[in-house]
N, C-alpha and C positions, 0 to 999 in steps of 0.2 A: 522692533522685531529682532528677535536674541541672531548669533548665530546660526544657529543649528537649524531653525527655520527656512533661514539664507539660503541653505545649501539642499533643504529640502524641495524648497518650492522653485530653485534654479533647476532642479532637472527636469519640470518641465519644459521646460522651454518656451522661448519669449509670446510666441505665436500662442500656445496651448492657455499660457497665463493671462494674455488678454481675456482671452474667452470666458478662461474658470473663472478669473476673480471677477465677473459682474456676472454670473449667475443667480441670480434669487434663490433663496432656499427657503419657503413660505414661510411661514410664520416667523420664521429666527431671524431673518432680512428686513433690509428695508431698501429703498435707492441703491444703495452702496453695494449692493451685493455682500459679497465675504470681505469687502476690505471697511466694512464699518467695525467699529471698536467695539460695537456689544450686538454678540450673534454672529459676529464676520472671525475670521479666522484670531484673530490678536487675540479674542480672549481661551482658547482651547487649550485643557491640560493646564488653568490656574488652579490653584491647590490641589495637581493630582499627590503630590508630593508629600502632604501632607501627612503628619505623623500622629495628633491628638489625638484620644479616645472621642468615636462619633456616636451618637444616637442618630439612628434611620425608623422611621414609620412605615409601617407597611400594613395595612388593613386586614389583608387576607390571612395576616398569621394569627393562630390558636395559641402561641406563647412567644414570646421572649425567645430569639436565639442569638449565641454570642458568637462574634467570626473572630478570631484570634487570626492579623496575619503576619507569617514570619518577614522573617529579616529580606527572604526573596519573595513578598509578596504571595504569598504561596496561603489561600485561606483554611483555618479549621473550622468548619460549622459544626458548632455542639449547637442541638437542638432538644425537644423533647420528643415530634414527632419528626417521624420521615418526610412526611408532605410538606413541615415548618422546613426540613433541612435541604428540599429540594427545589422549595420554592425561593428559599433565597440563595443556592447555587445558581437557579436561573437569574436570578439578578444581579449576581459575581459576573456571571458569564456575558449577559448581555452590557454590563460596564466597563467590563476589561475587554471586549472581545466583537461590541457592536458589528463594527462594519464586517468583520470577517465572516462574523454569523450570517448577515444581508447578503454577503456576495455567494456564499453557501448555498441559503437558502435558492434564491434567485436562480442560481447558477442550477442546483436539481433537477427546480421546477418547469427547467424551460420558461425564464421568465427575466433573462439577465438583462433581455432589450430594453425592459422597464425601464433598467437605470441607465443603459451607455447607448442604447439607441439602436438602428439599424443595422450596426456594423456587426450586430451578437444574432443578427436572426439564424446564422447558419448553425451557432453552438444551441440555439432555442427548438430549433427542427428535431437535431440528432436526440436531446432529450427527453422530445415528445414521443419520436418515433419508438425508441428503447422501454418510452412509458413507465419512467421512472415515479414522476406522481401518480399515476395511475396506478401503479404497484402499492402503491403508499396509500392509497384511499381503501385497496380491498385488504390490506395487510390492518387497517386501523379500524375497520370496519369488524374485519374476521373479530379482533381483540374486543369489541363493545358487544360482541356475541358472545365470547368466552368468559369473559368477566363475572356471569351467570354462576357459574359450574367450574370458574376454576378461579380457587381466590389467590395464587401466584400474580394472573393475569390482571385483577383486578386489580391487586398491590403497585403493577406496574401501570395502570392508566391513573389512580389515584397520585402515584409520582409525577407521573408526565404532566398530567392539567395543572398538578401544584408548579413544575417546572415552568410553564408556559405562563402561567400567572405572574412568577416573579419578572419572566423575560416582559413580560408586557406591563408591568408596574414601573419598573426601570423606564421603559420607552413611553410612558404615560406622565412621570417626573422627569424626563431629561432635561435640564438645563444646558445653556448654550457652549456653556463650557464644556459640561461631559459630552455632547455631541463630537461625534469624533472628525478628522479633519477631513477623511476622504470622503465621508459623505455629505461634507460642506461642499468641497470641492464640487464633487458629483451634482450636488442639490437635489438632493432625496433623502425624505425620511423615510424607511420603510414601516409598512401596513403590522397591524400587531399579529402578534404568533398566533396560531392554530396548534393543539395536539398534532394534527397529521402535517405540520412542519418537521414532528421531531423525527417521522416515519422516513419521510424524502429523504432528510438530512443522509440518514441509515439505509436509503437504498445507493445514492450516490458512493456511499462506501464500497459497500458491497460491490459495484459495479467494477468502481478501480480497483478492488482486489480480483476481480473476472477476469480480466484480460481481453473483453470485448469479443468482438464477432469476429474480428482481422484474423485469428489464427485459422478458423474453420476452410477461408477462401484463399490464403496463401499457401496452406496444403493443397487445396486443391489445384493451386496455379502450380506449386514443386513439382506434384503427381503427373501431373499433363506435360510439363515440360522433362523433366528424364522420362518416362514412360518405360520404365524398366524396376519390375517389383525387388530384385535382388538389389541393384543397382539404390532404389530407395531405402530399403530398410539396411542397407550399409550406412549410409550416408546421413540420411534423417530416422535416425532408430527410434524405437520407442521409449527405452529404457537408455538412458544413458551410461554410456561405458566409466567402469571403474567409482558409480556412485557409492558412499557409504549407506543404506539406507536409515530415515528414521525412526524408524521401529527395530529394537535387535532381536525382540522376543515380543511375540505378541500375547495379547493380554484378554482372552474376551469376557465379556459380562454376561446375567443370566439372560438367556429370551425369555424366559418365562417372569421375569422381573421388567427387559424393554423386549418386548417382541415384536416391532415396528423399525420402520426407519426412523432415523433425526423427526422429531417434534411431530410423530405419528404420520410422518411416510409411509407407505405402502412399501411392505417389502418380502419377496417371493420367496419361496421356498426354495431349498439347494436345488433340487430336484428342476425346477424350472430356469436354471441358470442357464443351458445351454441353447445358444441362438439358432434358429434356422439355419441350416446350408445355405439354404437361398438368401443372399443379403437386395437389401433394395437398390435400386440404380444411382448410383452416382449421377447426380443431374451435371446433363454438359451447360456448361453456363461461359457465357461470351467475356473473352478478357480484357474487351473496353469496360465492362460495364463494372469487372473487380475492381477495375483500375480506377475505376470514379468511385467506388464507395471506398475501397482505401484510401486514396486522396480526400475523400471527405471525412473521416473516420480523423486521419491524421492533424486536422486544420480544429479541430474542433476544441476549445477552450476546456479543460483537465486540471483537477486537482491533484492530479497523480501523473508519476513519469509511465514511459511504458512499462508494458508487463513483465518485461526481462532486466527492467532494473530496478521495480519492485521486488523486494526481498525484506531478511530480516536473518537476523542470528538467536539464538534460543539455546542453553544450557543449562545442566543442573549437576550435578555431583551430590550422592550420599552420604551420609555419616565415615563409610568406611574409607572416604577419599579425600573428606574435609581433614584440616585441621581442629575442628571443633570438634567432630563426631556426628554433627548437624548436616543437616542438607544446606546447599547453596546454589542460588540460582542467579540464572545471568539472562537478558534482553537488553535487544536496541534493534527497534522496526527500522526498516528502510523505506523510507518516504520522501515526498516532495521537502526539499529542505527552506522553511518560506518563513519572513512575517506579515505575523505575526505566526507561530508556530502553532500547526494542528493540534499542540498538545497545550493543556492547561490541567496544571498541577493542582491537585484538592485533597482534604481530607473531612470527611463527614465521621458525626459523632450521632449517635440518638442509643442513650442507655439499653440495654439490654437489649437492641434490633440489628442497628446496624454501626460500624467500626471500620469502616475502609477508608485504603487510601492509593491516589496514584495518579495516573496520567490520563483526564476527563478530555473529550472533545466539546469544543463550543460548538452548543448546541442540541447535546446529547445529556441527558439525563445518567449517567453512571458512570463509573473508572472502567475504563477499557482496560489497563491493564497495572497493576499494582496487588495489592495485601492486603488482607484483614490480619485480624489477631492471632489466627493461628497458620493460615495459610497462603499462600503468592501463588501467583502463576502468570506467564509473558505467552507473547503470540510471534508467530510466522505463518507469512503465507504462503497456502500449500503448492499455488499452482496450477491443481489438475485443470483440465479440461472440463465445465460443468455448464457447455452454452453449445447447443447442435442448430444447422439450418437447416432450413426443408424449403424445398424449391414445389410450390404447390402448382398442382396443372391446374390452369384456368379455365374455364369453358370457352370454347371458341365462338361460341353464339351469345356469349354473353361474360363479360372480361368481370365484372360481379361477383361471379360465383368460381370457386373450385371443387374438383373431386373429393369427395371423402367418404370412405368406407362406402361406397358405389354410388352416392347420390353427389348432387349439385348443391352446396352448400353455398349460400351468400357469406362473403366478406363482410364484420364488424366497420364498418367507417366511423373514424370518430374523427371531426373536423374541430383539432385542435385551432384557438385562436390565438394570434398571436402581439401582444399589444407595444407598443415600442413608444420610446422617451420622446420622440417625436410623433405621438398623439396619431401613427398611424397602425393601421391593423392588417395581419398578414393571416390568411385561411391556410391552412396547411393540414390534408388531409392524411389519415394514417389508418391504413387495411391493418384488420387482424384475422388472422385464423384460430381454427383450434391449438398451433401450436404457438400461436403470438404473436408479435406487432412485424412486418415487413418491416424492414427496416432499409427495403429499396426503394420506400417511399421518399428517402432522401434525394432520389437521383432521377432527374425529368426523362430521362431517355435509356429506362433498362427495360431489356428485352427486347424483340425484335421490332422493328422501327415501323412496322404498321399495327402492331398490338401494343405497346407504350403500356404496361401495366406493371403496379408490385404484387411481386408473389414468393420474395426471398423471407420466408419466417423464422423468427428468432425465438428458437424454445429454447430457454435458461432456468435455472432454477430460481435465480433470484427474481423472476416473472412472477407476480401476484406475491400468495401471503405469507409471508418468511416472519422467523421470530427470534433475531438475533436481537433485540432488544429485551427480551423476556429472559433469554439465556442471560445477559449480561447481568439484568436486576439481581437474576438467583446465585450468579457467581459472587457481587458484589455482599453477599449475608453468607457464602460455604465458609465454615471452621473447618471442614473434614472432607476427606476425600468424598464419600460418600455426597456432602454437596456440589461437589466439582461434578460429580458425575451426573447427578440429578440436572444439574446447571445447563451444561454439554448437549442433552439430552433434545436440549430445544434449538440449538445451534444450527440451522440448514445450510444458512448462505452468508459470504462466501467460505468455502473453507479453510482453516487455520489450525495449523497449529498449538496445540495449547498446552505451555509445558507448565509443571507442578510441583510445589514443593510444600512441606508440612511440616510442622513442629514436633511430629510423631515421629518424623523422620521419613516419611515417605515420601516417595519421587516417581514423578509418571509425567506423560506424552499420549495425549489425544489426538488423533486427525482426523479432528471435529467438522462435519457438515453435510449435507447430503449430498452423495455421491449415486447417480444415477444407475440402476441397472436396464443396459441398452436390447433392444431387443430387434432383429432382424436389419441392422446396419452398425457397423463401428463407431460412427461419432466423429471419425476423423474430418471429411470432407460432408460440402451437403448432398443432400439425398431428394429424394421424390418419395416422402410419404402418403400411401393413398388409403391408409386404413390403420386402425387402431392397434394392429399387431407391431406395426413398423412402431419404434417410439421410446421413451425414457417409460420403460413400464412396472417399473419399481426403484428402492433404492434399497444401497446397501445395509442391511439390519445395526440399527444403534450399539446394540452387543458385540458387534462383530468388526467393527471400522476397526481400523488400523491402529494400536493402542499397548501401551507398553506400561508395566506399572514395578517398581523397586527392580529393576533387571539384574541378573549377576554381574555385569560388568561395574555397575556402580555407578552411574552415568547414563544421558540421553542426551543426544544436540540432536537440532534444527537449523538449518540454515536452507530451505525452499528445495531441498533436493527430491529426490526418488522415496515416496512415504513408504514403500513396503516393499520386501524382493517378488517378485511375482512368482518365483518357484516354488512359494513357500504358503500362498493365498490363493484364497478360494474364488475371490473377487476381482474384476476387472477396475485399476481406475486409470482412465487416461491421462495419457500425460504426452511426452515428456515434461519435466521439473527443469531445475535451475543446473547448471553444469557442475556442481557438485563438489567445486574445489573449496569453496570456504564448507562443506559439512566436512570434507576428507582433512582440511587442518585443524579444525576442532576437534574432529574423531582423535588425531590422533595427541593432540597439545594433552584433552583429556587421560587416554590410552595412561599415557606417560608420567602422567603425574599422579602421584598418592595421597600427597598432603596441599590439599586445594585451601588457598586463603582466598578471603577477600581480594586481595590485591594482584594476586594471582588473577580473578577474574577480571580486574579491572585491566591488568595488562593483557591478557587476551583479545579483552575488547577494541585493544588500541594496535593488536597484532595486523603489521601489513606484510607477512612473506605473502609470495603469490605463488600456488602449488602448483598452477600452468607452467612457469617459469620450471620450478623445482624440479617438475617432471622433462620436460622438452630442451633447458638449453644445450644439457649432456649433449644429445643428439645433433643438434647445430657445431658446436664446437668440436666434435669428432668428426662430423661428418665433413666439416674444412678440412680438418688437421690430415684428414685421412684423401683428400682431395692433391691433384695437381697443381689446384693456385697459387698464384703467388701476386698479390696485391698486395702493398704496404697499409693502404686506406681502409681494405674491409681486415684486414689482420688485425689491426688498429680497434677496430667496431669489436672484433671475436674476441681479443685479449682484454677488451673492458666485463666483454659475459662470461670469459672462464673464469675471472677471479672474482662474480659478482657472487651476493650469498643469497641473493631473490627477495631480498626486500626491497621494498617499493618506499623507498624513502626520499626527499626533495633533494636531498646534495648529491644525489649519480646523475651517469647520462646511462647506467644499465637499463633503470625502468624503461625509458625514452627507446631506448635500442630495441627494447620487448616488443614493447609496443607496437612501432613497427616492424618488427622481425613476423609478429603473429600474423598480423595482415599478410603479408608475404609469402610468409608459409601457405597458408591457405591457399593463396593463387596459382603460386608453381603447383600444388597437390593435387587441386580440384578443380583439374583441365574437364573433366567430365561435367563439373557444373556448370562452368562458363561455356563449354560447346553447347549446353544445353539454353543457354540465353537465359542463365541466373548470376546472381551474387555469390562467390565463392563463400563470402563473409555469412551467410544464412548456413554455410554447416557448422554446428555445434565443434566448440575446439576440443572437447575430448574426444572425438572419434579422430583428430588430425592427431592427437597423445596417441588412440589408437594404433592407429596406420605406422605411425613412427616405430612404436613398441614389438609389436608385430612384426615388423618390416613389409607390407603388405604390398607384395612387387605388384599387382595389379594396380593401386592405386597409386602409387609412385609414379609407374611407367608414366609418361605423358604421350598419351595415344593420339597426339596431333603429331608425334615427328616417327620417321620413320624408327631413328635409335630407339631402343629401350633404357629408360632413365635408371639408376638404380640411387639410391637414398641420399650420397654424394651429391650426384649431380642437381636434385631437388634444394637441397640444404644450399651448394653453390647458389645457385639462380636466384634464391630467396635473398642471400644474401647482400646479393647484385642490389638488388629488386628494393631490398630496407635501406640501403647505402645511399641510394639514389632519390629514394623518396626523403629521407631526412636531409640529403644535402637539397632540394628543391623547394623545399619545405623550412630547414633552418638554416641550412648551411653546413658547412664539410668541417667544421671545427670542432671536436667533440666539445667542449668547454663548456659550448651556446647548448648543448645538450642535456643540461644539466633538467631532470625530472620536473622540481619545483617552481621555474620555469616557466614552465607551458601545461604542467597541470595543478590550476590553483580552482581556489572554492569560490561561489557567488552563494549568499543568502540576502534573495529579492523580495523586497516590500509586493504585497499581493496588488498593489496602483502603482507598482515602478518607480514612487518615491523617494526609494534610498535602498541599501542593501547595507550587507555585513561580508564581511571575507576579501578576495582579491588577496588571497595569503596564499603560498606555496602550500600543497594537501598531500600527503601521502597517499597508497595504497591505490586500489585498481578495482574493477569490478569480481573481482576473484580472491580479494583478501578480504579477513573477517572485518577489518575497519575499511569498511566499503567506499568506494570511490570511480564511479564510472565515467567514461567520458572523458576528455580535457579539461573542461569547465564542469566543477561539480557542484552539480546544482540537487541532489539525490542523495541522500545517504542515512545514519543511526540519528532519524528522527529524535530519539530519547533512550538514553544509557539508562538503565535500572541494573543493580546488584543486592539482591535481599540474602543475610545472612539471616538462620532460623536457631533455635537453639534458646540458653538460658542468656543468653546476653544477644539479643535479637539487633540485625541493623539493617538501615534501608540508607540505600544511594542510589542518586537520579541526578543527571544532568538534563537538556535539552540547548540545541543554538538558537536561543532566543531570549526570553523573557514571559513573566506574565502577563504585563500587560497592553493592549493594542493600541496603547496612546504613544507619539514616540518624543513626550514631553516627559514621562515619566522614567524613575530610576530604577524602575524594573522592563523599559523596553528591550533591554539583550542584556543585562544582567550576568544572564546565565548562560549566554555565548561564549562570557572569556571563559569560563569553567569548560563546556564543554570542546571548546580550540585551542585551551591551554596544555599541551602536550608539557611535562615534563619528563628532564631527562634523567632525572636522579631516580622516580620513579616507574618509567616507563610505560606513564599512563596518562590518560585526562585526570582533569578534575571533576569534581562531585558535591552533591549536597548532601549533605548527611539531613534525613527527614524528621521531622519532628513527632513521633507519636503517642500524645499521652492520650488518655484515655477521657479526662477532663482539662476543663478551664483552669481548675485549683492546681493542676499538678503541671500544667503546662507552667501559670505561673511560678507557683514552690522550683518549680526548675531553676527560674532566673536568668532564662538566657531566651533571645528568637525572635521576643514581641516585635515588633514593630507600631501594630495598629489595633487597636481594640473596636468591633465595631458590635453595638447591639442593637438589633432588628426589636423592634417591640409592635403590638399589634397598634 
């Protein structure tokens, strides 16, 4: 047993390791469990190393396809058909990527118990109840209907079955070696793919870019605890103060060319935009029973961090601003930071069809985000609000049925089953309405304790049949704007940003997805719908989303903020967005520059000023200086922030000061929240930039004393407040205060086997090289930079590797590139992408190969 084995299979620990290593794993076992030498762990990842040209068989192909893979593992499938090139990406995918895919899949489906047993029935419940497969059967269903009548849609199930073939050819040849180690461990092999696995895969997405149900019921918990609508919409705005937004000029298309919503939504006439006076009742709902479905919401095993720390950054600059004269574009989603990495890198070849390349998830049939030959475009998520509850009346003669539209409606029951690695089976029943699955079905004791029923319904858009996988197929074949847009078209859920750049020179930003038009209630809080009036009774028209194309400024970013000014739109979309300071430093890094390089964008990307900082510390630092005190210790803290320049870099104790200086501030300010029996920290920090800016004696004042505060005396207190917390905390030495420190990176194995990082990390959740938290565990999933033009170039890091074995020398690879900060540069590192067009020309190049692999029928 090598090393590196040693130290993998020590972190489980001694107790864990008895158990795993005499597990049988059927057929691959024997006696020995995993410690036999053939089948047991010794032999896993021999020859993954390997470097010869291989001949692979595979029955289901119609030709010959060659995988050329580079130097980072990184495959090209030249094929002849699309189906031959897809069908052996699912076979990349399922060999580089097995177990990740299984716990994916599993994890969707409400089916993770299968493999780790009892302790997952609680993440198996939330699953069911949310009806994620569920969604995925009528969403694959709809698709075996369209197929018919729409040969797009057909093109994409014809992909998909070929993907699913290769994933299952792979899992039908697995030898004991490529079997990967954590499902040895585990002792599962998983069941072979289905089409509507790839469906699930694609709602689970969608879901973490939602932001779940939690935001609908902790407004409503804000609302009820201040109970003052001025008071509210100060504090919890809707639009966030001083956002840049995404759009500078908006762009619409014809209706007479899309006259519907996203992917033929229903969408009303201007004329019927305005809502009823009368909005529906805010249903009063008990705050044990929020309190148990947030706690269970919160406990619940995620692929995705929360909603406020998913983000992402998104740019582009035109000819008039590049160096080239060409457009250039920038991306790096913000995602769980894991390995094996959500992203796996591909490039597909099929003559005269299809020519893309980019950043594929396992498991999914298509590049999410990457370039064809003429054109690129990256994602951000948008954010809005696109998930309402409706609190349905039950009948009191019978808990069965509710109201609707004046009758007694029976509840759908669908008595999911639920089966666990321990051979036992758990019923878990789940009500639905017309507007969707309760999702209080999670919780034994909501509503009042002699009625015990679910009635909390969860209408979301991404409920039933969404066609982000159809949009992706058609983007993955646009040369032209005009395919972008056709693409887009299909795009419902969730929504994204999707910014554009093209060889023609053109540059645009879509805020792609369907966005609901609300009718007789806001959206904010739940409600008591009792009829078809109240409800998401249209969306906003495909033509008319939020959308910008070649603008005069020369330029467009993204980064999760405010997609539109509302003074300026016709359209309502809920929000609030992201707090807006990595769009307002990008607005402006752009603004300022004329001649944008490459490497311009790459230092962008690695930019950690923090504009909170930038904005805010002025105000701390005068507001001592302009104070009575005199403490040697918090002077000491102030003269580290007045000579800081607001980068968030490892060698200060400024960042560290920030840090806690913010918390602090917030407490001294929003006496009104905490009288109200809330978290100060739940108000947005621009509106605390607000109040500062302003100087808004109301909220300064601290209305528990009799004095009146004035901005001095807040900034002292805070001061106090940060001084004390960090000496409790680290200690009174600024030294020990040093940023890098105490805010370093973790990238965790998806079975806690090993990690990458424990390195000091720059940046904060407010700089464009994002960093939230202490321990960063969240951040630019995968850096992309595509220049366009007559000398066209593509760069892509990701912290990881390609492949999910971690015997191989592409397990993190590409971590040191993407944690290799240099200083001479002022950037990460990158791959520059390999994209020829063929096999001939990849080789006449002379440089890349690594592994020649040809698939033959």
């Amino acid at each position: 047993m090598n090393k590196s084995m040693k130290v993998i299979l020590s972190a489980l620990g001694p107790v864990a390791m008895i158990v795993l290593l005499s597990v049988p794993i059927g057929p691959l076992a024997g006696g020995l469990g995993i410690l036999q030498p053939i089948g047991g762990i010794f032999d896993v990842g021999i020859g993954v190393n390997d470097t010869t040209t291989l001949t692979l068989v595979i029955s289901e192909l119609d030709s010959p396809v060659d995988v050329i893979m580079d130097e980072w593992g990184i495959p090209h499938i030249y094929a002849e058909t699309t189906t031959d090139a897809f069908l052996v990406l699912g076979y990349l995918h399922a060999r580089d990527r097995l177990f990740q895919m299984t716990m994916q899949k599993y994890l969707a489906a409400g089916r993770i118990s299968e493999i780790v047993g009892e302790s997952a029935v609680s993440s198996d419940k939330y699953y069911r109840a949310i009806g994620l497969a569920r969604s995925a059967e009528m969403t694959y269903q709809a698709f075996l209907e369209m197929a018919d009548t729409n040969a797009d849609v057909a093109f994409v199930l014809e992909n998909i079955d070929a993907y699913v073939s290769g994933v299952n050819t792979f899992l039908g040849t697995m030898s004991s070696r490529e079997t990967p180690l954590e499902l040895k461990v585990l002792g599962f092999i998983p069941e072979p793919w289905e089409p509507v696995d790839i469906f699930t895969w694609s709602k689970m997405m969608t879901w973490g870019l939602s932001g779940g149900f939690g935001r609908d019921v902790t407004r409503y918990l804000v609302r009820e605890a201040i109970d003052n609508e001025t008071m509210l919409a100060d504090l919890y705005p809707d639009t966030i103060p001083y956002a840049v937004p995404v759009i500078p000029e908006q762009y619409n298309l014809s209706t007479s060319e899309y006259p519907a919503g996203p992917a033929g939504w229903p969408a009303p006439a201007a004329s019927d935009l305005d809502s009823p006076t009368q909005l529906a009742h805010v249903s009063q709902m008990e705050t044990p029973d929020i309190d148990a479905l947030l706690a269970y919401e919160s406990q619940v095993m995620s692929p995705f961090p929360d909603i406020f720390v998913i983000g992402s950054n998104s740019w582009v600059v035109d000819g008039s601003k590049s160096t080239t004269g060409y457009p250039i574009l920038a991306n790096d989603p913000h995602l769980q930071l894991q390995l094996p990495s959500l992203w796996y890198e591909v490039h597909l070849v099929v003559p005269g069809e299809i020519n893309v390349q980019g950043g594929s998830l396992a498991g999914t049939p298509a590049v999410l985000i990457g370039h064809t030959e003429h054109v690129s475009w990256g994602m951000t998520n948008v954010g809005a609000d696109v998930l309402d509850l409706f609190v349905e009346e039950v009948n009191p003669s019978n808990s069965s049925q509710y109201r609707y539209n004046g009758e007694w409606i029976d509840f759908e029951v669908v008595n999911e089953l639920i089966h666990t690695a321990d051979g036992n089976t758990v019923e878990f029943p789940v009500s639905w309405s017309v507007h969707g699955p309760c999702v209080d079905s999670l919780i034994d004791d909501y509503g009042p304790a002699e009625d015990n029923f679910a009635n909390l319904a969860m209408n979301w858009t991404g409920t039933g049949v969404t066609h982000e996988i159809l949009a992706l197929s058609m983007l993955n074949l646009a040369n032209d704007m005009n395919g972008y847009f056709d693409a887009l078209y299909w795009w419902d859920s969730p929504p994204q940003n999707f910014i554009y750049a093209d060889d023609s020179g053109n540059i645009a930003i879509t805020v792609a997805g369907r966005f609901p038009v609300r009718t007789g209630y806001s959206g904010k809080y739940p409600v008591v719908g009792l009829n078809d009036s109240v409800g998401m009774t249209g969306s906003i028209p495909y033509a008319h989303i939020p959308r910008s194309v070649n603008p005069s400024q020369g330029y467009l970013q993204s980064a999760n903020q405010l997609s539109i000014d509302p003074a300026v739109y016709a359209y309502s979309i809920l929000g609030p967005q992201s707090d807006s300071y990595r769009g307002r430093r990008i607005d402006h890094l752009l603004a300022t520059d004329s001649d944008v390089t490459v490497e311009d964008m790459m230092v962008y990307q690695a930019d950690v000023l923090d504009v909170s900082a930038e904005s805010m510390v002025g105000f701390v630092v005068d507001g001592w200086e302009n104070s009575d005190e005199n403490n040697a210790s918090i002077q000491g803290m102030v003269d580290i922030l007045a000579s800081w320049d607001f980068v968030m870099s490892t060698d200060s104790a400024a960042p560290t000061i920030w840090r806690y200086l913010l918390g602090a501030m917030k407490r001294s300010t929003f006496d009104e929240v905490s009288a109200a029996g809330l978290n100060p920290m739940s108000v947005r920090t621009p509106v605390l930039e607000q109040i500062l800016t302003t100087e808004d004696e109301y909220y300064i004042d601290d209305h528990e004393t009799a004095e009146i505060e004035t901005l001095e005396d807040i900034v002292v207190l805070a001061l106090h407040q940060c001084y004390n917390d960090l000496a409790e905390n680290i200690g009174t030495n600024a030294a020990d205060w040093i940023y890098g420190t105490h805010h370093t990176l973790n990238v965790e194995h998806l079975a806690g086997f090993t990690h990458l990082g424990g390195t000091p990390h720059p940046g904060s959740r407010y700089t464009l090289n994002v960093g939230a938290g202490w321990t960063v565990d969240a951040g630019p999933s995968r850096r992309m930079v595509v220049r366009h033009g007559t000398s066209p170039g593509y760069y892509t890091t990701y912290p990881g590797g390609q492949s999910g074995n971690m015997f191989s020398q592409h397990w993190s690879d590409l971590f040191d590139l993407w944690n290799g900060y240099d200083e001479a540069t002022n950037h990460y590192g990158y791959t520059e992408e390999h994209f020829y067009a063929s096999v001939a020309e990849f080789v006449d190049a002379g440089t890349g190969i690594e592994q020649d692999i040809i698939f033959i029928p």
